[in-house]
C-alpha positions in Angstrom: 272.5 -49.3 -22.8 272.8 -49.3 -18.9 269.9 -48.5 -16.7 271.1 -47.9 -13.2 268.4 -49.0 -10.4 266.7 -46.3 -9.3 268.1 -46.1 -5.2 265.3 -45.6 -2.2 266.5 -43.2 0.0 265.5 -43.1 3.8 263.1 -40.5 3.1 261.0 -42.4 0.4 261.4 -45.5 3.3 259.3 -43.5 5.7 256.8 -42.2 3.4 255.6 -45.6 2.4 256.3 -46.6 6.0 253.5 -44.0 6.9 251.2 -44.5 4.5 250.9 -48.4 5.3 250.0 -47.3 9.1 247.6 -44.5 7.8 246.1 -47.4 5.6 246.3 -50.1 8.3 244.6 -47.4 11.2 242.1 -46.9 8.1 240.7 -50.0 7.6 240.7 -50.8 11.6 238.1 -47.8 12.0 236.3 -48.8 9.1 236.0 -52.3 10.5 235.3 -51.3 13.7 233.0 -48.8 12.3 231.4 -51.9 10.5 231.1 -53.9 13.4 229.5 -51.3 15.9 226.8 -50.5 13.1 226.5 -54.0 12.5 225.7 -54.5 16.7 223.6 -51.7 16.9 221.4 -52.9 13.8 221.5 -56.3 15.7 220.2 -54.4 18.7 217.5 -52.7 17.4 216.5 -55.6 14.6 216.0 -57.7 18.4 214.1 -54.4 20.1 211.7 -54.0 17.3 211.4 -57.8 17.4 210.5 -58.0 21.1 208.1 -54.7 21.0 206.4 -56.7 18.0 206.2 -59.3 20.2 205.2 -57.4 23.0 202.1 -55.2 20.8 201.2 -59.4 19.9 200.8 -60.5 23.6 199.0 -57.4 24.5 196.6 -58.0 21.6 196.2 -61.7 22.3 195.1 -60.6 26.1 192.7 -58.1 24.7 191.0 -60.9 22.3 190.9 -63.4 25.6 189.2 -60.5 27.4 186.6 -60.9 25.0 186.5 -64.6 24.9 185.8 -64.3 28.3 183.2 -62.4 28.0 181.6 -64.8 24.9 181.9 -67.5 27.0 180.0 -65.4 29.8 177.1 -64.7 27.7 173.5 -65.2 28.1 174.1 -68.5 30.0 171.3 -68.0 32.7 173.2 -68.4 35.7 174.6 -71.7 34.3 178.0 -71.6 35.8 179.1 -75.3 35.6 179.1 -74.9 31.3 181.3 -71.5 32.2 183.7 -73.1 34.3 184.1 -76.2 32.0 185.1 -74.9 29.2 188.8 -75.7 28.2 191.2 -72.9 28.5 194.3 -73.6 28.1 197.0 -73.2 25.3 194.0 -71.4 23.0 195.5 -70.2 20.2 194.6 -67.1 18.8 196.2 -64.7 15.9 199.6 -65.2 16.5 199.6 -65.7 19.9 198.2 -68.4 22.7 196.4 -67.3 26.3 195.6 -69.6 29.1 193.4 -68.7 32.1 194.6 -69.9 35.2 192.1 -71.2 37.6 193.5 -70.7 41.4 190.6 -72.5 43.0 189.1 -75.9 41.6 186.4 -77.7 43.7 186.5 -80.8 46.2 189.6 -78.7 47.5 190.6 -80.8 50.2 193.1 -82.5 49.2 194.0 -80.2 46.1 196.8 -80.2 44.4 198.9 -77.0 44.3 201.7 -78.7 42.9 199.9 -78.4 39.2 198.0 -75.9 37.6 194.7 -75.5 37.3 192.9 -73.7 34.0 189.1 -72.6 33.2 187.1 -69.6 33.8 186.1 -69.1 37.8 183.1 -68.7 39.6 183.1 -65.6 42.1 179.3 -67.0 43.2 181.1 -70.0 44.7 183.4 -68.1 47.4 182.7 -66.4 50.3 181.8 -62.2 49.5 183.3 -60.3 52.4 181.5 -57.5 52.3 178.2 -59.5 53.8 180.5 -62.0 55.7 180.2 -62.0 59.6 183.1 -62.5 61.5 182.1 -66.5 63.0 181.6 -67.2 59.0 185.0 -65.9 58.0 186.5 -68.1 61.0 185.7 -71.3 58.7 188.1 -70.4 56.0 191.6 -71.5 55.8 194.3 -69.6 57.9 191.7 -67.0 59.0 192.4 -65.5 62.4 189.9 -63.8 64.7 192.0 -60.7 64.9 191.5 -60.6 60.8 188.0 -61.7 60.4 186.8 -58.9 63.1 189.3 -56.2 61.3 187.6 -57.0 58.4 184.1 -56.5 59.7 185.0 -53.3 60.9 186.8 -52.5 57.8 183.6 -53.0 55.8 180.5 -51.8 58.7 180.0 -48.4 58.8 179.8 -48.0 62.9 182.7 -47.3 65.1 182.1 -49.8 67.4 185.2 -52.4 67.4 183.8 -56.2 66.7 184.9 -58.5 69.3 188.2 -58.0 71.3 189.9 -58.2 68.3 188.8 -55.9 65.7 190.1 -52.6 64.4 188.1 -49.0 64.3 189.6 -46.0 63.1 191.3 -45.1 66.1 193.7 -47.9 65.7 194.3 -46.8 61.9 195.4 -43.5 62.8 197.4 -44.7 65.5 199.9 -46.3 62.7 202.8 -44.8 61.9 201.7 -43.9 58.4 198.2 -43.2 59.8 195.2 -43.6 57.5 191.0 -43.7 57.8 189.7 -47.3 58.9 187.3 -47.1 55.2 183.8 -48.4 56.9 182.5 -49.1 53.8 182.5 -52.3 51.5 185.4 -53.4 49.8 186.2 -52.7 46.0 188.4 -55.8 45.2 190.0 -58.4 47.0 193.6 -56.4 47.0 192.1 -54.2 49.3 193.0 -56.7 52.4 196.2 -55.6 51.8 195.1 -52.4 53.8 193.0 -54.1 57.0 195.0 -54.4 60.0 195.8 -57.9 61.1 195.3 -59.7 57.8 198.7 -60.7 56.6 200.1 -61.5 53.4 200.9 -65.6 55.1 197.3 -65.5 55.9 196.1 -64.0 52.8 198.4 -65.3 50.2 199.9 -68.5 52.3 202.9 -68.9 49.8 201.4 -68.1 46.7 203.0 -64.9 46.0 202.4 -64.9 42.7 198.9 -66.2 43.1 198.8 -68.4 40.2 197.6 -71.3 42.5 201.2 -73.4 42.0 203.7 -73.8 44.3 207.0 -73.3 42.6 209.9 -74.8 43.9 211.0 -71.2 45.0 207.8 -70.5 46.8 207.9 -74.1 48.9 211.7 -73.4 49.6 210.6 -69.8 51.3 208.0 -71.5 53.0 211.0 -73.9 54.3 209.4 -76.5 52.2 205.7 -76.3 53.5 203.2 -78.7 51.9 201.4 -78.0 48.4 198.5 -80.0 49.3 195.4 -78.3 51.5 193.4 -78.8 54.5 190.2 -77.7 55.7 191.6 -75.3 58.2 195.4 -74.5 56.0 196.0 -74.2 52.7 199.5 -73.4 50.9 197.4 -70.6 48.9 195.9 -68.7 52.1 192.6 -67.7 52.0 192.7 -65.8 48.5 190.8 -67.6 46.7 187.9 -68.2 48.3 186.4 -64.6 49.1 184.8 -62.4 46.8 183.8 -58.6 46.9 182.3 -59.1 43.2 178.4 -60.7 44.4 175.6 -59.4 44.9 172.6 -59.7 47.5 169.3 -60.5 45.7 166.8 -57.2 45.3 165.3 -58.4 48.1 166.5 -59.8 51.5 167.4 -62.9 52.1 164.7 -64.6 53.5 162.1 -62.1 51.7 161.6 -64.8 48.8 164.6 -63.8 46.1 166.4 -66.5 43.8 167.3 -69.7 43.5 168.0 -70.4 47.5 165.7 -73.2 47.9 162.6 -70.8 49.1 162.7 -69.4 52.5 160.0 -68.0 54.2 158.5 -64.3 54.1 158.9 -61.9 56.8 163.2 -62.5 57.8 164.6 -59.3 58.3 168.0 -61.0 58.0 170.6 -58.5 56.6 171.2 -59.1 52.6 173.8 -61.8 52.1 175.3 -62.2 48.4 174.3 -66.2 48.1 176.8 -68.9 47.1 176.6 -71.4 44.7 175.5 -74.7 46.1 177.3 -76.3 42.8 180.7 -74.7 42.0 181.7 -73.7 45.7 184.7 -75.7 47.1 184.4 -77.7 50.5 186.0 -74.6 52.4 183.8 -71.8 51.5 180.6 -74.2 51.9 182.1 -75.0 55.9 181.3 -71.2 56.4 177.3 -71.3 55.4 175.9 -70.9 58.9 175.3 -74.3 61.0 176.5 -76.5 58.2 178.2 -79.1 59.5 181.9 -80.3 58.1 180.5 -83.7 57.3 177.0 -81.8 55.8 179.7 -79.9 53.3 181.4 -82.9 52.5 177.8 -84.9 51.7 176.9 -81.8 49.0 180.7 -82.1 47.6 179.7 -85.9 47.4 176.8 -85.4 46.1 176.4 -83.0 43.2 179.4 -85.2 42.0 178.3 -88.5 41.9 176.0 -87.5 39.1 172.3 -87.7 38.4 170.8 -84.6 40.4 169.6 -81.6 38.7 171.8 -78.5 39.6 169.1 -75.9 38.2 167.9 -75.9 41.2 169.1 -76.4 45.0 166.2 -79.1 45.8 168.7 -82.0 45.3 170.5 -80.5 48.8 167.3 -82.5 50.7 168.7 -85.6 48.9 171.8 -85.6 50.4 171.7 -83.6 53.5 169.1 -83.5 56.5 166.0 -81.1 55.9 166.7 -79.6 59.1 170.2 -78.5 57.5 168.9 -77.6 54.4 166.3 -75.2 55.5 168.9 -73.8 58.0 171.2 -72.7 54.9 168.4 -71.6 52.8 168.7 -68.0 52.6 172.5 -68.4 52.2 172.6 -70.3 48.6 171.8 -69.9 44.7 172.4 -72.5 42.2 172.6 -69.7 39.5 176.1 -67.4 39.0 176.4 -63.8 36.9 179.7 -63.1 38.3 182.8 -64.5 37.4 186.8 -63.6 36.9 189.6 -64.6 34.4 193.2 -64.5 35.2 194.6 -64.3 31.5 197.9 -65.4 30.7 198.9 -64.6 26.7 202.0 -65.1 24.9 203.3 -64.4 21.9 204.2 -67.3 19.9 208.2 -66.8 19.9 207.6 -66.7 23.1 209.2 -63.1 23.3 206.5 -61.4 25.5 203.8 -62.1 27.2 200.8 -60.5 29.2 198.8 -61.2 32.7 195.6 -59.8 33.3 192.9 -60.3 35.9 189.2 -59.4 35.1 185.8 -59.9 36.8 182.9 -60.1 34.6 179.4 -58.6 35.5 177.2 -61.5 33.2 173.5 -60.0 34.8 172.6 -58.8 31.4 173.6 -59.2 28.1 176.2 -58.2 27.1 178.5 -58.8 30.0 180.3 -55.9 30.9 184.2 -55.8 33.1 183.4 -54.5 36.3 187.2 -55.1 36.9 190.8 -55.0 35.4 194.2 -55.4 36.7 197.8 -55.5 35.1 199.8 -58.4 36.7 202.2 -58.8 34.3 205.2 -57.5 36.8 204.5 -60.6 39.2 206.4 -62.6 36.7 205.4 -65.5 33.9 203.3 -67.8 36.0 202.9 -71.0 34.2 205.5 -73.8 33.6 209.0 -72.4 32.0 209.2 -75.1 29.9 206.2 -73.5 28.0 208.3 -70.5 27.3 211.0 -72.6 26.0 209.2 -74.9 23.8 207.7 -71.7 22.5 211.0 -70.1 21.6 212.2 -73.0 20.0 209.1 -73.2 17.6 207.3 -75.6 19.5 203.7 -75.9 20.4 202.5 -75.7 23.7 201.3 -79.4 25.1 198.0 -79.1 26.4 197.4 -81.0 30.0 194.0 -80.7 30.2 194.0 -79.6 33.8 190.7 -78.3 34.7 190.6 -79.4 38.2 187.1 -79.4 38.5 184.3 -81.8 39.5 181.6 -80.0 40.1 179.4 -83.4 38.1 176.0 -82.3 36.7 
């Protein structure tokens, strides 16, 4: 029996022809289908990662915050156990924070080209709001122009200080006018406002205020020096004023705290004291009469050991009577007030958080009398710490504390 082969006409040709390319067009939208579901998974898999990582860092600054304010707590005025405790690389949940320190003591000749951690002392800088204009002059890139704007920023008369000061008719005046505020200041930031105080004066080239000179900031600065002086320093005058302090209930020189006594009857206006043991050589240049080489003997002396920083008697040791009794008034050897500038990542290194505070440590429990987001100024410590996180690594621990305060 003969079975003749069954013939494929054109027609059957094309229909298989057809359904291959119907097939083939198939499969490249299901695969491209496939691989655009597969991104956006990818996509989102890496968002909800990074807004875990993000809730993690927030968290982690929140739980500093009250480290902080632990750390703070019912220590008397004791500000050298406050400042010397470690922080850095504190692990915590599933995070780590750091709080930066941009001020550490016997200045001169400080380092900005490392970074400095540990809880600061607001009682050892300069508060602004009981400044005069010839103490201000002391600090580090301070010009008269600023240090009389500021007065007049802050006093409440319309009188311009000096030649060089700045009322409310000089406000106005601006192009974007606003009122001179003749009242005291509310943080720090609020320079920003006072004609004739610059960002180079105020900040030097620390512009992100972390008290390091990255290689970015020295190149803008067309490669300025990291280390400081008693009259310049690559960190401006920042961190050594305060608005945080408080006078003493009564005038200074009406018998209130921990100056070293000071005799009755002084109507001198309330000044908000320094500390005689954390302040750094620069803020103690602008207690009134105190010689350079008199600031220098207390640096000397409270770190060579052996005196008992309770108290501000030990100043007679190692400075002229005469000198002592002249800066009296102007000094505490106690501290309530003191800020954090918290730094806490997530440890995948993901996200992190910046946060400045200032504690109020007068009573118990310490309170936040200030808080400030600074996250969009960047990550401020070392990028290797970012990397070594992402790549499961621990972060190393320097044990920069850049103070010497001695006890």
């Amino acid at each position: 029996m003969n079975i003749e082969p069954k013939v494929e006409t054109r027609a059957s040709r094309r229909r298989r022809g057809v359904i291959l390319i119907l097939v083939t067009w198939i499969m490249v939208i299901l695969v491209t289908m496939s691989l655009v579901m597969g991104q956006r998974i990818r996509v989102a898999n890496r968002a909800t990662q990074n807004r875990l990582a993000q809730m993690v860092a927030t968290e982690t600054e929140r739980g500093a915050e009250q480290w902080v304010l632990c750390q703070t707590d019912a220590m008397s005025g004791d500000a050298l156990t406050v400042i010397d405790t470690p922080a850095e690389a504190i692990e915590l949940g599933d995070g780590y924070f750091w709080i930066l320190r941009n001020c550490g003591d016997d200045i001169v000749g400080y380092d900005a080209s490392q970074y400095s951690f540990g809880i600061t002392d607001e009682s050892g800088k300069l508060n602004l709001n009981y400044a005069t204009a010839d103490m201000m002059m002391y600090l580090p890139d301070m010009t008269q122009e600023a240090a009389d704007s500021i007065v007049d920023w802050v006093d409440t008369d319309d009188t311009v200080t000096g030649t060089d000061g700045a009322e409310d008719t000089a406000y106005m005046a601006l192009p974007t006018p606003y009122h001179c505020k003749d009242g005291p200041m509310d943080s720090v930031g609020e320079l920003n406002l006072v004609m004739n105080v610059t960002p180079d004066i105020l900040y030097g080239y620390d512009t992100n205020r972390n008290g390091f000179i990255e290689d970015s900031e020295s190149a803008a600065s067309n490669g300025g020096a990291a280390v400081s002086t008693p009259d310049q320093d690559p960190r401006g005058f920042f961190p050594f004023v305060t608005v945080w302090t408080k006078p003493d209930p009564t005038p200074a020189g009406g018998g209130g705290g921990g100056g070293g006594g000071g005799g009755g009857g002084n109507t001198a206006p309330p000044f908000a004291k320094i500390n005689i043991n954390t302040a750094p050589l620069q803020v103690l240049r602008c207690l009134p009469g105190l010689a350079d080489t008199d600031a220098q003997a207390i640096i000397d002396g409270r770190t060579g050991g052996g005196v008992d920083t309770t108290t501000t008697d030990w100043l007679s040791g190692v400075i002229s009577s005469t000198a002592a009794q002249g800066i009296a008034n102007y000094i505490s050897a106690t501290s309530n007030y003191y800020s954090a500038d918290i730094v806490a990542a997530s440890k995948d290194g993901r996200a992190f958080k910046r946060v400045r505070i200032v504690v109020d440590a007068t009573s118990t429990p310490p309170k936040i009398l200030y808080r400030k987001d600074i996250t969009d100024e960047g990550w401020p410590l070392d990028p290797q710490i970012q990397l070594d996180l992402r790549a499961g690594k621990e972060p190393q621990v320097t044990g920069n504390q850049n103070f010497t305060g001695g006890f």
